[in-house]
N, C-alpha and C positions, 0 to 999 in steps of 0.2 A: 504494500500500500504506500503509497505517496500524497501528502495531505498536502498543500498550496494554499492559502489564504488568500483572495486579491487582495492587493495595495501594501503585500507585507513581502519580506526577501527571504523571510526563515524558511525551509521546507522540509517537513518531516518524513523518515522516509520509515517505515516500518510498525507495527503495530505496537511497542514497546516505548517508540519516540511518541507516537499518537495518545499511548494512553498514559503518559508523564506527562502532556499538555491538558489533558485533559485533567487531573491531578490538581492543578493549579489554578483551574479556569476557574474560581471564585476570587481567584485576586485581578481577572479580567471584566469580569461582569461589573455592573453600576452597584454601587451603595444602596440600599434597601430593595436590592433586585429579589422580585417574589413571584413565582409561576402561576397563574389566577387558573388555566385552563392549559389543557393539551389535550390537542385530538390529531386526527391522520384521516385524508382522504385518499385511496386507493383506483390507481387507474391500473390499466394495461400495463406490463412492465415498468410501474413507479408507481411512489407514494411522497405525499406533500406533509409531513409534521407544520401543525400550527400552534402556534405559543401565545398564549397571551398571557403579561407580564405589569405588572407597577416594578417601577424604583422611586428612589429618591427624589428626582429629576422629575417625573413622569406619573408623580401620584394619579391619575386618571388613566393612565394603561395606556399598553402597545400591544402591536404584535408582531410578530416575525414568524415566515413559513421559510421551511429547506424542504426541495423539491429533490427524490435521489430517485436516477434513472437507473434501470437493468438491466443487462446484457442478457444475452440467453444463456449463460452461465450461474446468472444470478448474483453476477457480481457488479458492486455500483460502477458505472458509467460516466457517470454526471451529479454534479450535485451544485444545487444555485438556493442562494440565499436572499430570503426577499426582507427588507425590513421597512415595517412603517413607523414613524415618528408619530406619536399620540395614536387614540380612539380613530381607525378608520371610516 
């Protein structure tokens, strides 16, 4: 596995280095960050995770959906991050 961030130069390359970022990622996330909801909508080879979330910043909520495509191996493809700023 190979993980890439846009607009960052780190690149992780292994499940090992992936799951030590992820380890960490509460010192990433916003100050009073709180998960309100999570749900998943299911298409044909993909699935969209939807978040809705308050912080700090954002007491009225947000949301952000990761869209992760499938090979016919069943291995992710693609994966795109959508984020809205406030209550869409």
């Amino acid at each position: 596995m190979i993980f890439v961030l846009p607009g960052q130069n780190d690149i992780l390359e292994g499940r090992a280095a992936f799951r030590a970022a992820l380890d960490g990622i509460g010192q990433a996330l916003p100050p009073g960050f709180d998960i309100k909801d999570l749900r998943y909508c299911q298409g044909e080879n993909e699935i969209t995770n939807i978040v809705e979330f308050t912080a700090d910043k954002l007491p009225n909520g947000s949301q952000c959906a990761v869209l992760f495509k499938f090979g016919n191996d069943d291995l992710i493809i693609e994966e795109r991050w959508f984020v809205c700023h406030g209550r869409p």
